[in-house]
C-alpha positions as CSV (number, residue, x, y, z in Angstrom):
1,X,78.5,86.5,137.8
2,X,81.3,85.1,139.8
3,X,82.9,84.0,137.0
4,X,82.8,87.1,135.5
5,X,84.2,88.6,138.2
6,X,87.2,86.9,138.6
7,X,88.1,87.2,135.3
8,X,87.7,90.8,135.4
9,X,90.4,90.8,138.5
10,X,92.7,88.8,136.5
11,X,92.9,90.9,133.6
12,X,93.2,93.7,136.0
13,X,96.0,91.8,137.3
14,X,97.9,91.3,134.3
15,X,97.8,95.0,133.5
16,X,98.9,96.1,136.8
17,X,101.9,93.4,136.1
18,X,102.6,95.0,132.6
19,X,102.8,98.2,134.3
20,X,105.7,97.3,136.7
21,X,107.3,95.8,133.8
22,X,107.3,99.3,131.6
23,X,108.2,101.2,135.0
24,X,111.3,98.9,136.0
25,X,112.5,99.3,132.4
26,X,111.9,103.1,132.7
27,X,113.6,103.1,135.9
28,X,116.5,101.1,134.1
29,X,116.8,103.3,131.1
30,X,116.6,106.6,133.3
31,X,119.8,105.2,135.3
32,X,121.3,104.0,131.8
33,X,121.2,107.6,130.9
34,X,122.5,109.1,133.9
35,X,125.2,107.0,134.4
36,X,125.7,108.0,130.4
37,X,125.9,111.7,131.3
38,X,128.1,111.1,134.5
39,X,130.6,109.4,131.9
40,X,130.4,112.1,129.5
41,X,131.3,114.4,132.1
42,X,134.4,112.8,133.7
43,X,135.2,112.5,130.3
44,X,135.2,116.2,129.6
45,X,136.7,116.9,132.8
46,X,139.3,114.7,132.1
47,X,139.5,116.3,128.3
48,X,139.5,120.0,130.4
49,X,142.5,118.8,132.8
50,X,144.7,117.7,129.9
51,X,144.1,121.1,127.5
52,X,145.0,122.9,131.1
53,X,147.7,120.8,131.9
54,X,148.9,121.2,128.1
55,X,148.5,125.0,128.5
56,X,150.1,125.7,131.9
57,X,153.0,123.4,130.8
58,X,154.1,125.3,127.9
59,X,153.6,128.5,129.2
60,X,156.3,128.0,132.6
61,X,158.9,126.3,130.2
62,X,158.3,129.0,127.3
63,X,158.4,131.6,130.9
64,X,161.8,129.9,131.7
65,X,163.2,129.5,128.5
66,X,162.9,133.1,127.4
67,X,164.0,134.7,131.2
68,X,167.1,132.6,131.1
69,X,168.4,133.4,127.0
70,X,166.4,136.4,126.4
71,X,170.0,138.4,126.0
72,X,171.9,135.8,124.2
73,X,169.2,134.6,121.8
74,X,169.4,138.6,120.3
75,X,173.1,137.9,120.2
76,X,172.9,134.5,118.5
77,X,169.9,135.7,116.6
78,X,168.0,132.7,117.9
79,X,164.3,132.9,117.9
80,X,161.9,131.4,120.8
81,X,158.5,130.2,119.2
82,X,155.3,129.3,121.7
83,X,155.5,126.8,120.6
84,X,159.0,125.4,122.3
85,X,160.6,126.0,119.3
86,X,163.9,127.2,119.2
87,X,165.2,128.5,115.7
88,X,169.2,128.8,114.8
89,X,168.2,130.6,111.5
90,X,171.8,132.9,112.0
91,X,173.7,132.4,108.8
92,X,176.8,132.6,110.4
93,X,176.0,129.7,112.6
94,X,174.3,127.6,110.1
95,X,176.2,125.0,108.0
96,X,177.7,125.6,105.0
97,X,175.4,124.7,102.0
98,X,176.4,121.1,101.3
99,X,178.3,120.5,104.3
100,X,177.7,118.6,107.7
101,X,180.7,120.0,109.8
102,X,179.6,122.0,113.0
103,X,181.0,125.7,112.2
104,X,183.5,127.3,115.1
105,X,180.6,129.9,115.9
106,X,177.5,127.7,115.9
107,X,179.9,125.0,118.2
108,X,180.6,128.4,120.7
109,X,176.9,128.7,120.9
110,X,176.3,125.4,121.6
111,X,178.9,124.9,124.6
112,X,176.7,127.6,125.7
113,X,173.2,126.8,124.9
114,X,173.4,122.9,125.9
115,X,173.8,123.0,129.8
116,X,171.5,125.5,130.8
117,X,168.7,124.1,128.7
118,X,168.7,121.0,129.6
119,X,169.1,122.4,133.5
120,X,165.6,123.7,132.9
121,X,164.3,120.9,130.9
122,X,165.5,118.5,133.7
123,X,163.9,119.8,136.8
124,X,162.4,117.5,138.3
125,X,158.7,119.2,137.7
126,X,158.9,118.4,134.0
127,X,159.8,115.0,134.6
128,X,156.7,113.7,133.4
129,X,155.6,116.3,131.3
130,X,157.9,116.4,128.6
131,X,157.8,113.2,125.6
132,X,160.5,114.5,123.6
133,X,163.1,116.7,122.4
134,X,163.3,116.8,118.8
135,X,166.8,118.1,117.5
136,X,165.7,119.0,113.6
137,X,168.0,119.5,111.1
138,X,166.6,121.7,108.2
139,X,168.3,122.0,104.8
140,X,168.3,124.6,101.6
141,X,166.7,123.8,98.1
142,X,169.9,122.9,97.0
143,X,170.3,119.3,95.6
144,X,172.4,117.3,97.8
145,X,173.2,114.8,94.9
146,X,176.4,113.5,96.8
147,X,174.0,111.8,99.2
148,X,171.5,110.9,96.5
149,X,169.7,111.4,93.0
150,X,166.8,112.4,94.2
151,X,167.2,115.8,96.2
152,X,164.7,115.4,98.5
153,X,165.9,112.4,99.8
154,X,169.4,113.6,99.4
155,X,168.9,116.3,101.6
156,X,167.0,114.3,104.4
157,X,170.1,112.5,104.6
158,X,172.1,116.0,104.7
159,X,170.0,117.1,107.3
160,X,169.8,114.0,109.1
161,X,173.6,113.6,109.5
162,X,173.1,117.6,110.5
163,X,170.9,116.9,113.1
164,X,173.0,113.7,114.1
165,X,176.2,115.8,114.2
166,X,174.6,118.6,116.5
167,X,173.0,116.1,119.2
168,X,176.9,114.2,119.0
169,X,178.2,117.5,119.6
170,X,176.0,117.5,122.9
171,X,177.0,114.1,124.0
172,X,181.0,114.6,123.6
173,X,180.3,117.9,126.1
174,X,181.4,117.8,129.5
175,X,178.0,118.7,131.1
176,X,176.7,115.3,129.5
177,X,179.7,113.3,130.6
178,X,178.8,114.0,134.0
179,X,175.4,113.1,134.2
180,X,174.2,110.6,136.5
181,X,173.1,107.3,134.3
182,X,169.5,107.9,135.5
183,X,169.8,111.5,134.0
184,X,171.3,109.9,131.1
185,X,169.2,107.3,130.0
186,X,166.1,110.1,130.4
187,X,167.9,112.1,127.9
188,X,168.6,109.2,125.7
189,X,165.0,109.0,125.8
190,X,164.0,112.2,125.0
191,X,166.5,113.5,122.5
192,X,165.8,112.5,118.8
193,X,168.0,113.4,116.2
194,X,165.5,114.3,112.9
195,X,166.3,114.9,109.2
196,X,163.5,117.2,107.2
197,X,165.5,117.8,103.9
198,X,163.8,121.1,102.7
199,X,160.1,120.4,103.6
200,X,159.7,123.6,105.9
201,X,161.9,126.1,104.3
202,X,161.4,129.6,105.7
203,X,161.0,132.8,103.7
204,X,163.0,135.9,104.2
205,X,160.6,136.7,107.0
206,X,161.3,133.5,108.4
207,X,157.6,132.3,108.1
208,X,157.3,128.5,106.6
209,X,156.8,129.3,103.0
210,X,154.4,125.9,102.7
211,X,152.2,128.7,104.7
212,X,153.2,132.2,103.0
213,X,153.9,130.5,99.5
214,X,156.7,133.1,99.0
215,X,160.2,132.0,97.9
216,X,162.6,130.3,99.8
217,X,165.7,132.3,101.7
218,X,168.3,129.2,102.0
219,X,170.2,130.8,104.0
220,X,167.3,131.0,106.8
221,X,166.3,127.5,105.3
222,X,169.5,125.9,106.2
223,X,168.9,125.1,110.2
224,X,168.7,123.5,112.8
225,X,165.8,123.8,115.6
226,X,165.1,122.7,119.0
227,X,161.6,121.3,119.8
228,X,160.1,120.3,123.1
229,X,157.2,117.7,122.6
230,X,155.1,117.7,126.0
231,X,153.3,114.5,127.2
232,X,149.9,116.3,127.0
233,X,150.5,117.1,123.4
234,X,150.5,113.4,123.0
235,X,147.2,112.8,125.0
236,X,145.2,115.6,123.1
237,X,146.4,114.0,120.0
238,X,144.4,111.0,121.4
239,X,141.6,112.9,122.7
240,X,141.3,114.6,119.4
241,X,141.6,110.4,117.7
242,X,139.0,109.6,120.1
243,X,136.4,112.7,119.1
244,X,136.6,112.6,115.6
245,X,136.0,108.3,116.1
């Protein structure tokens, strides 16, 4: 009986053993999970802060941009997008079909347009909000076979030596001479000078015909835009790599 007894006890034993065992590895797994839902949560905080960020960004420079050229961009017949683009579309400003000269008018507008942008792009509370500032040289349909056989490829050179020609403009002004090197090499940073040949040609509406699928007005088509690339563009581009993983 003894015997019996003690080997009774010892299987009790080893169940109450086995028990611990599944309870400490419930115990594990329940702060595996937690600390799983804690991550997802900073995460999605982080995600929220960002798309904020990204909103509230855009909406003071598109705030300051349109309160200081509200009056001139009517003049010029320069349109202010949400999204930070800024449209020459004028065909009295834009370049002659063919041609990479800076007209008399557009270079008037310019001289204007240059130093107080960049005044409000180079406060010092966008200092680490902005990536880049795309200058974009758009083109016509128009073969440019001087530059190549191909026309598409013609024309991004056109519109590369366009875009070239408009951000050398810029540098040659007086406002950039006088920048302080530190302002300088920020700029030189920022600014890229980009060739789209005739990719995003606008309709007579001015609408991307790649969207409308109407014909292209080359007149609108031949331009050159302004673009403002903020740094939290670039981090929802990663959250967005990071979600569809």
């Amino acid at each position: 009986m003894a015997l019996a007894k003690g080997k009774g006890s010892s299987n009790e034993s080893n169940w109450i053993s086995f028990s611990d065992i599944m309870t400490g590895l419930m115990v594990i797994f329940m702060f595996i999970a937690i600390s799983y839902i804690v991550e997802v949560q900073k995460k999605q905080k982080e995600r929220d802060i960002i798309f904020e960020e990204f909103k509230a960004t855009k909406e003071q420079l598109y705030a300051e941009l349109e309160n200081e050229f509200k009056d001139d961009f009517k003049e010029w017949q320069v349109e202010l997008d949400k999204d930070l683009s800024i449209k020459f579309t004028n065909p009295e400003v834009l370049f002659e079909s063919g041609q990479t000269n800076i007209r008399p008018y557009f270079a008037q507008i310019l001289t204007e347009f240059f130093p107080r942008y960049f005044t409000i792009l180079m406060q010092e509370k966008y200092k680490n909000k902005i990536a880049e500032i795309r200058i974009e040289g758009h083109t016509d349909t128009v073969a440019a076979l001087i530059f190549d056989n191909d026309p598409y490829i013609g024309n991004i050179m056109l519109s590369q030596l366009r875009s070239a020609q408009v951000l050398k403009y810029f540098r040659n002004m007086d406002y950039y001479k006088n920048l302080s090197s530190k302002d300088e090499q920020r700029l030189q940073f920022w600014i890229t000078a980009n060739g789209l040949s005739f990719g995003r040609t606008l309709d007579d509406n001015k609408q991307l015909t790649a969207l409308t699928g109407k014909k292209a007005n080359n007149n609108y088509s031949r331009r050159v835009e302004f673009r403002i690339i903020t740094t939290s563009e670039t981090l929802i581009e990663q959250v967005l790599k990071e979600i569809s993983k």
